[in-house]
C-alpha positions, 0 to 999 in steps of 0.5 A: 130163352124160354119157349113162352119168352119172346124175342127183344124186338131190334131197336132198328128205326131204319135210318141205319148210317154209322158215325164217326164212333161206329154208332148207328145214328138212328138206333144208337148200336155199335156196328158190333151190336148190330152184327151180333144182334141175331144171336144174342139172347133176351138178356143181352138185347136188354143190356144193349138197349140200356147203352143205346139209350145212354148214348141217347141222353149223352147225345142229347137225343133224349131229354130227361126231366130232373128228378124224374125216372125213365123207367 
């Protein structure tokens, strides 16, 4: 990470209780995720957050519009 880049900031929502799969329910990381999140750099946190998000729609937590790009 360069001096001027700022950390990715946690996807933490503070409701932190893991299923069955180790998923955190509220923000979606594995326990493993969570635990490594300290020492990951910027890429990786971005990575994660991409697979929270897919957990997310597979979960049916996040709806998304046919057609349509989240990004």
């Amino acid at each position: 990470m360069s001096p001027t880049e700022r950390p990715v900031a946690s996807p933490c929502v503070s409701i932190c209780a893991l299923d069955d799969d180790d998923i955190c329910t509220g923000c979606q990381r594995t326990a493993d995720e969570i635990t490594r999140w300290g020492r990951m750099d910027n890429a990786e946190r971005r990575a994660v957050l991409g697979l929270c998000h897919e957990r997310a729609v597979a979960d049916g937590l996040v709806w998304m519009t046919p057609g349509k790009s989240s990004a």
